[in-house]
Each structure stands twice: as structure tokens, then as C-alpha cells.
C-alpha positions in Angstrom: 0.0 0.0 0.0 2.8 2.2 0.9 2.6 6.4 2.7 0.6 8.4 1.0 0.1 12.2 1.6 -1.5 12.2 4.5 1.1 10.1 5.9 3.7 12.9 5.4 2.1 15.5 6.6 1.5 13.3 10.0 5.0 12.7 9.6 6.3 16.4 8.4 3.9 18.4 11.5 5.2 16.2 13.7 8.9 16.6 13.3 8.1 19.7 12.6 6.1 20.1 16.2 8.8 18.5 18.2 11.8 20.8 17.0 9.4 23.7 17.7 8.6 21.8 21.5 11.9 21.9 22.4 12.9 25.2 21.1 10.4 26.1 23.6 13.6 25.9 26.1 16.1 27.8 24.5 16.4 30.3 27.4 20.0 31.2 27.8 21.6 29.4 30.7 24.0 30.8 33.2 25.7 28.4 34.2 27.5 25.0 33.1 25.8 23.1 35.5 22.4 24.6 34.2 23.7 23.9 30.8 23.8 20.1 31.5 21.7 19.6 35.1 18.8 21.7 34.0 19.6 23.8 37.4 18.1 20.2 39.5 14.6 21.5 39.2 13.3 18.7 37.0 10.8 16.3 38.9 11.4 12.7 39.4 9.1 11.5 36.7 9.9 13.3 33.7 13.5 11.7 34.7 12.0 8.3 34.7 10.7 9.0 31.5 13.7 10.6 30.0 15.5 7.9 31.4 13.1 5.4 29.4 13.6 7.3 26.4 17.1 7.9 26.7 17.6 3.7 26.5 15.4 3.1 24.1 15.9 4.1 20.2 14.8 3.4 17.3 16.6 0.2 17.1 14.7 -1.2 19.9 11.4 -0.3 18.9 12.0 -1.8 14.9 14.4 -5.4 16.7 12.8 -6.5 19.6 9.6 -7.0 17.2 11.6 -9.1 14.9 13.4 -11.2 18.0 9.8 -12.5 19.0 9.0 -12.7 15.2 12.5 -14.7 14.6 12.5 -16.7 18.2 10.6 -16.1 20.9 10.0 -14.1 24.5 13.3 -15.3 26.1 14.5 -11.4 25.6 12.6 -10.3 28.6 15.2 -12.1 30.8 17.4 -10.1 29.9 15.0 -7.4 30.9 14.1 -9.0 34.3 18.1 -8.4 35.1 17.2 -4.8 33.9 15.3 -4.3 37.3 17.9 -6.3 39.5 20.3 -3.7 37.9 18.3 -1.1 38.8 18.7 -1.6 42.1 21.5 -1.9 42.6 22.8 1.2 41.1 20.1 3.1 43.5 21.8 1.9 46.7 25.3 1.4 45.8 26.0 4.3 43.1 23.9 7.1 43.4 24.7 7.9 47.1 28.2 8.8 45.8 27.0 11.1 43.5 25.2 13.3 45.2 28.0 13.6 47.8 29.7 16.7 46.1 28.6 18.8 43.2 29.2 16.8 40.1 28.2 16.7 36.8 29.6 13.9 35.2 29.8 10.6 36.2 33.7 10.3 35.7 34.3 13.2 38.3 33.5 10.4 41.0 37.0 8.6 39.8 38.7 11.7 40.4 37.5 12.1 43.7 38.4 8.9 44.8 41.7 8.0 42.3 42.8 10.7 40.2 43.1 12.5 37.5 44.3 9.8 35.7 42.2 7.3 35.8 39.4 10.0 35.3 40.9 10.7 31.7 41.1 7.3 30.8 36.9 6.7 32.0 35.9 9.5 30.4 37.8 8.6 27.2 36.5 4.9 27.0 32.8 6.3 27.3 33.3 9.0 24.1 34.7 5.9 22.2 32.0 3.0 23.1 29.0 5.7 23.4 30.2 7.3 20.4 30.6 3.9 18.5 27.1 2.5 19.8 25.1 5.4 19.2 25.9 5.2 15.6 24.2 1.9 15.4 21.5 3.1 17.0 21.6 6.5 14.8 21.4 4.3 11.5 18.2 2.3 12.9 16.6 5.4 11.5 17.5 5.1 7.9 16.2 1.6 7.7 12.7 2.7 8.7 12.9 5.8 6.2 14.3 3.4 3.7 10.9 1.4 4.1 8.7 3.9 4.7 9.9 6.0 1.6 10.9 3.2 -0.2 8.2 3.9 -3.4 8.5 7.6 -3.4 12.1 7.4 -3.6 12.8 4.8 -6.4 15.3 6.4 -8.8 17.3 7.0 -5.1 20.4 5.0 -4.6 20.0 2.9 -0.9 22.9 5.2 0.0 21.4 8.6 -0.4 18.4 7.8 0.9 20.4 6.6 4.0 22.4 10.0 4.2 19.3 12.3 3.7 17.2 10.2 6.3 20.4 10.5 9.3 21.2 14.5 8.0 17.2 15.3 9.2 17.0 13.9 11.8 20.2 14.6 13.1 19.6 18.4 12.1 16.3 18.5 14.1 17.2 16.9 17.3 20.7 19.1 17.3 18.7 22.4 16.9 16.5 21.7 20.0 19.5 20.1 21.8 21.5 23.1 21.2 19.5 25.5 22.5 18.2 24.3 25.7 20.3 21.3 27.5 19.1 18.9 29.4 16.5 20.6 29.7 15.3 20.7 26.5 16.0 17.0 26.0 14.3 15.9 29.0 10.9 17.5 28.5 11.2 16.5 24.7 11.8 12.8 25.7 9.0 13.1 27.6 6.7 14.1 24.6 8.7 11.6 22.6 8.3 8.7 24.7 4.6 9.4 24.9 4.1 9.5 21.3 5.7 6.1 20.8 4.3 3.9 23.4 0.8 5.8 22.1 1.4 4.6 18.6 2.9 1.6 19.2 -0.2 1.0 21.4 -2.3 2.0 18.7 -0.4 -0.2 16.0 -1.1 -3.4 18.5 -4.7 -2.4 18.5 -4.4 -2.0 14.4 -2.9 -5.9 14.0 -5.7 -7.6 15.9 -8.3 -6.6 13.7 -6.2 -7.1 11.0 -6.0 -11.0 11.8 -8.6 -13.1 11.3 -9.8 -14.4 14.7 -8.1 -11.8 16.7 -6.0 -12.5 19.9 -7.5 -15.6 20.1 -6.0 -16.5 17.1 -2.8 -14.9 18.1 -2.5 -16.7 21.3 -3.2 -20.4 19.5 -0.8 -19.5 16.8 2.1 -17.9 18.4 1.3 -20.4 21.2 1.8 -23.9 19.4 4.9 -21.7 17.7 6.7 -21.2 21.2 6.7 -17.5 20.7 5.2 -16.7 24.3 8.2 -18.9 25.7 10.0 -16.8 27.9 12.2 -18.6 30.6 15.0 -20.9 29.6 17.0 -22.3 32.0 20.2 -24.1 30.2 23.7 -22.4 30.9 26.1 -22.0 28.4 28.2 -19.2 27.7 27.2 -18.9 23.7 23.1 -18.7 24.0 22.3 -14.6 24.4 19.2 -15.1 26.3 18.8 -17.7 29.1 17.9 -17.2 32.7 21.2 -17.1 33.9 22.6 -14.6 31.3 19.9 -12.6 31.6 19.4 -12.2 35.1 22.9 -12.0 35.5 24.4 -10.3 32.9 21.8 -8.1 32.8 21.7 -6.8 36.1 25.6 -6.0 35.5 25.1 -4.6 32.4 22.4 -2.4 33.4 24.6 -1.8 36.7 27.3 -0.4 34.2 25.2 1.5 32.0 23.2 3.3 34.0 25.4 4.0 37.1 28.6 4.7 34.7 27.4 5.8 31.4 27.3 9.7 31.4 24.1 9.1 29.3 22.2 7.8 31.9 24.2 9.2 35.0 23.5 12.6 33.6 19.9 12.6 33.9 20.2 11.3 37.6 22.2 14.1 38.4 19.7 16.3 37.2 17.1 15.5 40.2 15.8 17.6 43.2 17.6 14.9 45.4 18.8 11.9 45.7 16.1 10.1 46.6 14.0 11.7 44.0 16.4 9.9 41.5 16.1 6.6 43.1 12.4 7.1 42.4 13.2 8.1 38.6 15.6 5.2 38.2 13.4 2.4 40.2 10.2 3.4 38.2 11.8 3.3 34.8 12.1 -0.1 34.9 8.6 -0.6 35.7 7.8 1.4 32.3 10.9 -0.7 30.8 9.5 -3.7 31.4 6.3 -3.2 30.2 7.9 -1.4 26.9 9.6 -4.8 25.9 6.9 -6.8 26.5 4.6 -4.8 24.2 7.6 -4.7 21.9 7.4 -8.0 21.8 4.2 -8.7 21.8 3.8 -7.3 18.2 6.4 -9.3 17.2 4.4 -12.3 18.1 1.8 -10.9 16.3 3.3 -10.3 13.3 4.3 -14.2 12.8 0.9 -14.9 12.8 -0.2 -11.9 10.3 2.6 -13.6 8.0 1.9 -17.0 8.1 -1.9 -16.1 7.3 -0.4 -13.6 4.6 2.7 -14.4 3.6 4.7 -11.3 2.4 5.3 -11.0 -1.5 9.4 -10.9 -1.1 10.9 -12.7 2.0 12.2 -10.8 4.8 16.1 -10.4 4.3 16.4 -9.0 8.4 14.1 -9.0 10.8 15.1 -5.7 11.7 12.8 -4.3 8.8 9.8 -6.9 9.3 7.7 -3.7 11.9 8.3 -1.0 9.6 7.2 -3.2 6.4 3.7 -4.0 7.9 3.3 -0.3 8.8 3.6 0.9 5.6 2.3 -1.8 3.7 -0.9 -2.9 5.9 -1.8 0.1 8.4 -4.2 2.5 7.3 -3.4 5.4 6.0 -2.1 8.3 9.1 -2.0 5.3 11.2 1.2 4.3 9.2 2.4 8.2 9.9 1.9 8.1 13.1 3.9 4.8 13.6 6.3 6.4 11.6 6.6 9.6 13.2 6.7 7.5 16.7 9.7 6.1 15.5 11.2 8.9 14.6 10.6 9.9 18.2 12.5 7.3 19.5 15.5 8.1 17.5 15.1 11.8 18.6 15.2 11.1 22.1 18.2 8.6 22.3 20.1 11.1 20.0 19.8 14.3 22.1 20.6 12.1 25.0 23.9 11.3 23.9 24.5 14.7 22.3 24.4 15.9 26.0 26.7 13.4 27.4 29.5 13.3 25.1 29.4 16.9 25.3 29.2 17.3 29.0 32.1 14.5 28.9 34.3 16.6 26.7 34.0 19.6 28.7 33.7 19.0 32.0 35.9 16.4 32.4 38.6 17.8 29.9 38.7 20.7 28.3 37.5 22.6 32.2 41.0 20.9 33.4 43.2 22.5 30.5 41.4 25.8 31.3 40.2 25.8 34.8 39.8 29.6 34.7 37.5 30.0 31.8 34.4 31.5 32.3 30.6 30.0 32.3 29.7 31.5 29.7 32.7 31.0 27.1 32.8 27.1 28.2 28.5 27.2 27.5 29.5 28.4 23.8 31.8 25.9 23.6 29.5 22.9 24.7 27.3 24.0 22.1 30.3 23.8 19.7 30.8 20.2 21.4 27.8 19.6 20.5 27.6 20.1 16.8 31.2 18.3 16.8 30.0 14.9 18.1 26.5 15.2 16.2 28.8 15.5 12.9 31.0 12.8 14.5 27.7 10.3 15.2 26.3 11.3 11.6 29.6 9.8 10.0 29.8 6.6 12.1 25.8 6.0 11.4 27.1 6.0 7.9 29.7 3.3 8.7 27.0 1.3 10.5 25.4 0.3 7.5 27.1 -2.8 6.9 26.1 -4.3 10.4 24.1 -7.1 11.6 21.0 -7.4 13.4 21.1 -3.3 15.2 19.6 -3.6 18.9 22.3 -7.0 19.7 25.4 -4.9 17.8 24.6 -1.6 19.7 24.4 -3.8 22.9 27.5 -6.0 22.2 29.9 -2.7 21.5 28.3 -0.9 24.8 28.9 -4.4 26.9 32.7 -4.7 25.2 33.5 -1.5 27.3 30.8 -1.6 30.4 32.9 -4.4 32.1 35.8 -2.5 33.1 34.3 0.3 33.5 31.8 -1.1 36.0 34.9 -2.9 37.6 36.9 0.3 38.5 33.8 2.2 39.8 32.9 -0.8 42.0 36.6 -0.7 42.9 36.5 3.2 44.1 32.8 2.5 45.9 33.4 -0.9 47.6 37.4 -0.8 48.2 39.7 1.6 50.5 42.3 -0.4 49.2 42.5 -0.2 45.4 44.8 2.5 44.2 44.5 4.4 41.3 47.4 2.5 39.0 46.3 -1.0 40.2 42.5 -0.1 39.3 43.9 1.2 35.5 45.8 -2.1 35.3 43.0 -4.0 36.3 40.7 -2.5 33.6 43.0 -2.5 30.8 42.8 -6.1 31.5 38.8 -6.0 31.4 39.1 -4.2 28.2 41.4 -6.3 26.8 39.3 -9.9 27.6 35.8 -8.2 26.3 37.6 -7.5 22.9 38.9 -10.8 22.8 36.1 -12.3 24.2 33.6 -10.1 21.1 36.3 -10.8 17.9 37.7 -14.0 18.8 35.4 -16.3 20.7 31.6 -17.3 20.4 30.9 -16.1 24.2 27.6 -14.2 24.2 27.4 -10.3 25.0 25.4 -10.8 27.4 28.2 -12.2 29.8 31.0 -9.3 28.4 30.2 -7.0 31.1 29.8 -10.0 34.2 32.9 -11.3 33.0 35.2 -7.7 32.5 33.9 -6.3 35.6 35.1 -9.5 37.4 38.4 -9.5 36.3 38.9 -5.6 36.5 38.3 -6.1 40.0 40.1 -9.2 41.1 43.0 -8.0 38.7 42.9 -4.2 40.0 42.6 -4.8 43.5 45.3 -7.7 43.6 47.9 -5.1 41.4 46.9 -2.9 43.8 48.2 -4.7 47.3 52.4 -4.0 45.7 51.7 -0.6 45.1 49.6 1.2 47.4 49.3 4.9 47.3 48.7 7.6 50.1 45.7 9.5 49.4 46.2 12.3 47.0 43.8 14.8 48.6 42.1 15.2 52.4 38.6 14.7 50.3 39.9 11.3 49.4 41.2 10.6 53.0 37.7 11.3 54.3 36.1 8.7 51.6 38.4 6.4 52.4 37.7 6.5 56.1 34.3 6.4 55.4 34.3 3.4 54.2 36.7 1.5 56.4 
């Protein structure tokens, strides 16, 4: 069936709409920490859902569809460690980081190590984050590809690619620009809104579209195995058992949102601390129920297909939810999935767009020139920003040639998450771990995730379990030969603090 007019214009007002949204906060900020904190005045909710929207992209909302389609429900135990994760970081992490006025995650290693180990954090997460978020910045052209696949015939694949990423970089970076965090938080709220709605409403679209409706659903997908969501064999190559997913994804939920400026940012933007325990602890409620919905259409659409089989056979799953938008939804239904989408991309881009550029200045360029003013060093985030967005353009480019986008965004986040969850557990549970033996122990981490991705058939999902492990045994053992005196009295205190 394909878009049609009034599909672009749904499409069109609502980019459109949501650049104009976040415009709305454009006010000129005073400070830095009003720059990226949004001056702590956000409430916990609009965190949670920022939070939400911040994890979720467009790659998330087009694969996990096409991993119930492909397999099953065995995904949401990966989820389930999500929650455990959760937890954890609330009780363990985010006490340290409202002790002191921080704004990045990586001025905790300072505080506690040194400078040095400080750099080499904050470097690690503009590489990986960088890397990852080009994935998950591509996800958008293959939904545009689909969507304007008929209107754009005579367009070469790579064109098409280029002009979908340039637009909705341009968009997101003119709101992000402006306003900050704050801008970005109450646009992810909007966004995140918009997709659960249309997602909600494409679920509703696909049971009347199937003969029988959920009843048929459930018998289908049912005698299929689709609804199948606990496995409980271990073995270090299968992504998504019990074990793994409990497991490994309560540590790599541990890393990524109690160590990844992305996620650490938007905690740091609360009243209080416990008003970002709240934020935190409810957005894995919403989390949870995301992926299962997510999932849920992917079950759905293996039994539209096998009562219709599609014309030309799926090549990636990937592409499987934005084929039966355009091809089967009615006509400003399909722009409105479209457009939620699009939302979903928006909202994990301006997210990172403020973390790597937080990252870069606070945490480097404000030690090279400590004396700069607040306003110069606002300008230059701003600059930052348009760097990195030209930076994550290029390297969505490069994504093209990957595989299945939600599990290679994942496995290049996890590759790094292990050490860097080591040395943070390191500097919150140790008094003994120095700053050299905790950089030895997670250049090791580093190094065994990037053997363990390239050389070895080891799932992702164990990457992070498995570096944080050994940058922990490895940097608190190096540590015991080389202990250091505490380079500062702030550090003397934390250390006492916890003996």
C-alpha cells in the first residue's frame, strides 16, 4: 500500500512540532551546570521518562519486534536483570553522586583515584558511546528506507540513507543546542509518549487485521513457542537464558546506567537523591512493560505472515515492523507509527548529544582551562555539540554494513561496560584499590571483552559480568604492591568512610 500524503504530513507536523517543543527551552543558561543539570529543578518522573527514552531508540522499537517474530519471549530475561540492575545502582552508586557537586559521572573517579584514571573513564565512554550510538543512529534510515521506499525509487539505498540520518540529526541538534538537558528531558518526555501511544495503537491496528483476533494470536504464536520466555540451560554462547539474563543483565544495566554519562547525567539532574532513586526504580517498571509490548507485536506479526505471507521474503528482521506499517496500516496510522519512531530516535540522540558533550568539557577541556568563564565554556558545549553530532552522523554512515542493530549496539556498549563497572565498584566498595592498580586491572577487562567479542563465540550478554570480574580481582590484587597515600584530604575522608 505504501505512505501516502496524508502520511507525510502526520510525519512532516510532527517533526516539525517537536523541534518547535523543544525550542520552547532555548532560554539562555548561566551556568555550566544549568547547561547540563537543568539547574536540579526537574521532577522525578519526567527523569523516569527521560531515562526510558534515553535507553530506548529506534533500534529497539523496529528489533525487539523481529526477535519474538525470529524466536521467541526469552528477551525479557534479559529485561528481568534490567530491574535487578536497577537496584542496585540506587543503593550502591547514586549515594556517591550526590555527595559533592558533580556533573559527570567520571568526576567520581577523580575524587576517589585521580586524575588519571578519570581521563582514561571518560575517554573509554566518548569511544564506546560514540561507536554504539551510531548503530542506533542508523536504525533510522532503515525505517525511512521502508517507509519512503516507493516515493524514492530512482534514489540510490545510500542517499536515501544520508538524507534520512542529515534530518533527523539536524532537528534533534537544533533543540539540543538550544536548551540542554533541559530541553531533552521535557522532549523525551513528549517523545516517549508518542511512541508507546502509537505503538499501542499499532497493537490495536494488528488484531483486527488478523482473522480471529488475539485468540488466534494466542493459538498460533502459542503452538509456535513465541510466548516462551524462561530458559534455563547455561552456556556461555546462547544470548538469552535465565542465567545470562538475570545475570548479565543486572551488570550490564549496573554499568550502563550507574557509569554511562548518558544515563548518569539525567540522575544528576534530580531535586535529590532520593528523587532519582524514584526516577531510576520506576523506569524499569515502564521498561518492562515497553519490551513486552515490543514483543508482543512481534508475536503478532508471525501470525499476520503465516496467514499472509509477504510478496518478497524478509532479508532482516530488523525491517519486518516498519514493512507491515507501511504496507498494511491505514493510512495516518502508518504516519503516526512512523513519526513514533522517529521519536524514539530523537530522544536517544539528544541524549547522547548531551553526554558526550558534558564529557568533553567538563571532564577535559574545564582541566586544561580551569579559569575560563561560564559563559565562554556554554558556547563551547554548544560547539561540542555540533562536533559529536557530525561525529555520530559519519559513524551511522559506517553502521550500515552491520548485523541485526539492537544486539550490535548492545554488544559494542557491553565490550566496554565491564571495566568500566569494575573500576567504579573498585573506588565505591574498596579503601584499598589505588589508582594505577585499578587502570591495570581494567586494561585487563578491556582487553578480555575484545577478545572475548572478535575471537570467541561467548555471548554479550556475559562481556560485562565477565570484564567487571576480572577488573576487579586484577585491579585490587595489582593494587596490594603498590599502594598509594591518598592524594587529597577529600579522598582521606572517603576512604575513612568506608573502612
Amino acid at each position: 500500500m505504501g505512505l501516502n500524503t496524508l502520511d507525510l504530513v502526520v510525519i512532516g507536523f510532527y517533526l516539525a512540532g517537536v523541534t518547535v517543543f523543544g525550542l520552547r527551552f532555548r532560554s539562555g543558561q548561566r551556568t555550566l551546570k544549568g547547561y547540563f543539570l537543568a539547574d536540579n529543578a526537574i521532577p522525578w518522573w519526567a527523569i523516569s521518562l527521560s531515562i526510558v527514552a534515553a535507553e530506548t531508540s529506534t533500534l529497539t522499537v523496529i528489533s525487539v519486534p523481529g526477535l519474538a517474530y525470529d524466536k521467541d519471549f526469552s528477551f525479557l530475561q534479559l529485561v528481568m536483570g534490567y530491574l535487578i540492575g536497577r537496584v542496585v545502582v540506587s543503593f550502591v552508586l547514586i549515594p556517591q553522586y550526590f555527595r559533592g557537586e558533580l556533573v559527570t559521572a567520571y568526576q567520581l573517579m577523580e575524587r576517589r583515584f585521580g586524575q588519571r584514571l578519570r581521563t582514561l573513564t571518560a575517554g573509554v565512554f566518548l569511544v564506546t558511546r560514540a561507536a554504539a550510538e551510531g548503530v542506533r543512529v542508523f536504525a533510522v534510515a532503515i525505517v525511512v528506507r521502508v517507509a519512503l521506499g516507493g516515493l524514492l525509487a530512482g534514489v540510490s539505498d545510500f542517499e536515501r540513507d544520508l538524507v534520512a540520518i542529515a534530518v533527523v540529526t539536524v532537528l534533534t541538534l537544533l533543540y539540543t543546542l538550544k536548551g540542554g538537558l533541559k530541553a531533552a528531558i521535557w522532549t523525551d518526555v513528549m517523545q516517549q509518549t508518542v511512541y508507546v501511544a502509537g505503538t499501542i495503537v499499532g497493537l490495536v491496528t494488528i488484531l483486527h487485521l488478523v482473522p480471529g483476533g488475539w485468540a488466534a494470536v494466542r493459538e498460533m504464536a502459542g503452538q509456535a513457542g513465541k510466548f516462551r520466555v524462561l530458559d534455563f540451560t547455561f552456556n556461555w554462547t546462547t544470548k538469552y537464558t535465565l542465567w545470562s539474563g538475570l545475570i548479565g543483565g543486572a551488570f550490564l544495566t549496573t554499568a550502563s546506567h550507574g557509569t554511562d554519562q548518558l544515563i548518569v547525567q539525567r540522575l544528576l539532574a534530580a531535586r535529590s537523591e532520593g528523587q532519582a532513586k524514584a526516577a531510576l526504580l520506576s523506569s524499569g517498571v515502564v521498561v518492562f512493560f515497553q519490551f513486552s509490548l515490543f514483543l508482543t507485536i512481534g508475536a503478532m506479526l508471525f501470525v499476520f505472515y503465516r496467514m499472509f505471507p509477504p510478496a518478497v521474503a524478509f532479508t532482516r528482521t530488523d525491517t519486518i515492523f516498519p514493512v507491515f506499517i507501511v504496507s498494511h496500516m491505514p493510512h495516518g496510522v502508518s504516519g503516526l507509527l512512523i513519526a513514533a519512531i522517529l521519536a524514539a530516535a530523537m530522544s536517544n540522540l539528544s541524549a547522547a548529544l548531551n553526554s558526550l558533550s558534558s564529557t568533553s568539557i567538563v571532564d577535559f577541556y574545564m582541566r586544561l582551562r580551569p579559569l575560563s568563564s561560564e559563559m565562554h565554556r556554554i558556547w563551547l558545549s554548544r560547539v561540542a555539540m555540533v562536533v559529536w553530532a557530525l561525529v555520530l552522523f559519519g559513524l551511522a554512515l559506517v553502521a550500515r554494513n552491520g548485523g541485526r542493530v539492537i544486539e550490535v549496539g548492545l554488544t559494542i556498549a557491553s565490550v566496554a561496560y565491564g571495566g568500566m563497572l569494575g573500576v567504579f565498584l573498585l573506588g565505591v566498595l574498596t579503601r584499598r584499590a589505588t589508582e594505577r592498580g585499578a587502570m591495570v586491572g581494567m586494561i585487563c577487562g578491556l582487553a578480555l571483552n575484545l577478545y572475548l567479542w572478535r575471537f570467541t563465540g561467548v555471548a554479550f550478554t556475559w562481556y560485562v559480568v565477565l570484564g567487571s570480574v576480572v577488573t576487579f580481582a586484577v585491579g585490587y590484587a595489582a593494587s596490594l604492591p603498590m599502594r598509594e597515600k591518598p592524594l587529597n584530604a577529600l579522598q582521606a575522608r572517603d576512604g575513612n568512610a568506608r573502612a
